[in-house]
C-alpha positions in Angstrom: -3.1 7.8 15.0 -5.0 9.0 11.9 -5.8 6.7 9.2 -5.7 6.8 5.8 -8.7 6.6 3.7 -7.1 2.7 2.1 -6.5 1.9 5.9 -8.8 -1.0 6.6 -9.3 -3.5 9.8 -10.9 -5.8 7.5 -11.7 -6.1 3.6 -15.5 -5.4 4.6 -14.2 -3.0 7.3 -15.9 -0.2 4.5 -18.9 -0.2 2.4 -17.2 -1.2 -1.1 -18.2 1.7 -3.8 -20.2 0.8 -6.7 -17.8 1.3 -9.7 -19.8 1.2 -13.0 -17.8 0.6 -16.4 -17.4 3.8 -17.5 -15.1 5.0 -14.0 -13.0 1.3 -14.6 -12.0 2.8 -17.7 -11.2 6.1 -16.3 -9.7 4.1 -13.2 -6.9 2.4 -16.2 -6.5 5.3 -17.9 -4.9 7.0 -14.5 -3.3 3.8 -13.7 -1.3 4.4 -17.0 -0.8 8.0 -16.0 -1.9 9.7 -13.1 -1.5 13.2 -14.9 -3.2 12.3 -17.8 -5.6 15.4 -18.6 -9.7 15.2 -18.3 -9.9 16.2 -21.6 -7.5 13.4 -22.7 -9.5 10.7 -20.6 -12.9 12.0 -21.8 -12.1 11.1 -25.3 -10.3 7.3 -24.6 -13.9 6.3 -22.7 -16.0 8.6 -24.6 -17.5 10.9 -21.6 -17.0 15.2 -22.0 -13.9 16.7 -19.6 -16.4 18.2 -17.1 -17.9 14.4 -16.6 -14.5 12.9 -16.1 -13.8 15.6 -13.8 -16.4 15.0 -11.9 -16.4 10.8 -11.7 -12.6 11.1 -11.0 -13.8 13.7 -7.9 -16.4 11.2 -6.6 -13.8 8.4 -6.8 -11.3 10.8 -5.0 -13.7 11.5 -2.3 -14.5 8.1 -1.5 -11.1 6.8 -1.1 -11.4 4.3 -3.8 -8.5 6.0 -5.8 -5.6 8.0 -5.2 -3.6 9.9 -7.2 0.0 9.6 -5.6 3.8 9.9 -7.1 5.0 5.7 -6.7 9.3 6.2 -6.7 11.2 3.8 -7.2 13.2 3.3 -3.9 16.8 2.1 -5.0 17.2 5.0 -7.4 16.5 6.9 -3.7 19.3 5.0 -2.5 17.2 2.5 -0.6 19.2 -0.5 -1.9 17.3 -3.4 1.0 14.0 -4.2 0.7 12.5 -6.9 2.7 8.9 -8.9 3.6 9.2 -10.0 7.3 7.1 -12.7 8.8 6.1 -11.1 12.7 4.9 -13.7 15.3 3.0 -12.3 18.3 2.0 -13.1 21.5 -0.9 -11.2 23.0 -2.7 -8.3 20.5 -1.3 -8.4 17.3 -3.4 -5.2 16.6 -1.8 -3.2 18.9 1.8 -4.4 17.6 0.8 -4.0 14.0 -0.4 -0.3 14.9 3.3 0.5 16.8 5.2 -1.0 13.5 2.9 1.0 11.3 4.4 4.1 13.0 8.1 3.1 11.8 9.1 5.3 9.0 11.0 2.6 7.2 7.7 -0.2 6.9 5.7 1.0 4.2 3.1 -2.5 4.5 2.2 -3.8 7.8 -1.3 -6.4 7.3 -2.8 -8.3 9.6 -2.6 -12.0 8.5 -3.5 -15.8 9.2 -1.2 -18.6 9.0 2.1 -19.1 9.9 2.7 -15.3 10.5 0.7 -12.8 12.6 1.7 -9.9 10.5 3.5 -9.3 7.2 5.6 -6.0 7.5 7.4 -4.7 4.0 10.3 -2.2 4.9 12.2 -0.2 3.2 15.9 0.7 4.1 19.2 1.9 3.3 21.3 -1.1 3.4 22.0 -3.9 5.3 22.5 -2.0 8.7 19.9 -0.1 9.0 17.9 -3.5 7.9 18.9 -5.1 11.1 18.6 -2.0 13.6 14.7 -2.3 12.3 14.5 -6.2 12.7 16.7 -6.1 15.9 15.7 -2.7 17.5 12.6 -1.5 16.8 10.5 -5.2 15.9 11.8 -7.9 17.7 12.3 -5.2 20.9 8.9 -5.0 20.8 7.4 -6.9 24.2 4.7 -9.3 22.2 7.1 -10.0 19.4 8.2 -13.6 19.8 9.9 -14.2 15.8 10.4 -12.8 13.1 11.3 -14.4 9.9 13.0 -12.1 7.4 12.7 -12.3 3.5 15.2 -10.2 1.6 14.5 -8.9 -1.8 16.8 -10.2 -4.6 15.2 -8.6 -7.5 11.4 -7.4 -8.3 10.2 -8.4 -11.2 6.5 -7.5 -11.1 4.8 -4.6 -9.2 1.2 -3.5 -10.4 -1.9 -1.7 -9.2 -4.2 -2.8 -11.9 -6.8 -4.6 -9.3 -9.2 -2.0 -9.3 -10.5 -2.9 -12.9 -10.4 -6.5 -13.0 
């Protein structure tokens, strides 16, 4: 399985990247818009296009930032969204790396507490919800629960961490 360069075992699973003020304030200005021109971004944080160009390239190549499309999944006609709560007996690494091959979980982490694993998916409707719970999780051998939270409404969905 190939990972992705945000794909982490652990939050010190990576060296973290030294972000100075300057690439924050380019890091919010493509949080705002991702297809917001150098040019554009070199005059809100006061840096020439060819400097931008080349923080933003630095950022890019160490996997701090990506620069991706985010949909919005019921205007796809994905109308169930759910968290669900996995419990595991035996490696939970091994189970979280078989759900993270499911194309309808978009989040599976690792966690402590009452849950062994969160997993976030992503579905149709209510059918296809439970032939992922029923089929493809709880089939699993080391499964042993699940606990499902449906999504009633989002109200708040950011990605603003990275400049805090």
């Amino acid at each position: 399985m190939t990972r992705k360069p945000h794909e982490q075992d652990s939050p010190d699973a990576k060296s973290p990247v030294h972000v100075d003020e300057l690439s924050k304030r380019i890091i919010e200005q493509l949080q705002q818009d991702g297809r917001r021109s150098y040019a554009a971004i070199g005059k809100a944080v006061g840096l020439s296009e060819a400097a931008v160009r080349q923080r933003v390239q630095r950022l890019l190549d160490s996997g701090l930032v990506q620069i991706v499309a985010v949909t919005d999944p019921l205007q796809l006609g994905f109308l169930r969204q759910a968290m669900i709560g996995v419990t595991v007996s035996g490696d939970v690494q091994e189970v979280a790396d078989r759900l993270a091959e499911l194309p309808e979980i978009e989040y599976v982490v690792i966690t402590a507490g009452s849950f062994d694993l969160l997993v976030e998916v992503v579905c149709r409707d209510d059918d296809q919800l439970l032939e992922v719970i029923n089929r493809r999780i709880r089939s699993l051998e080391a499964v042993t629960g699940t606990e499902t939270f449906v999504y009633l409404k989002l109200r708040k969905q950011t990605y603003a961490w990275g400049t805090r």
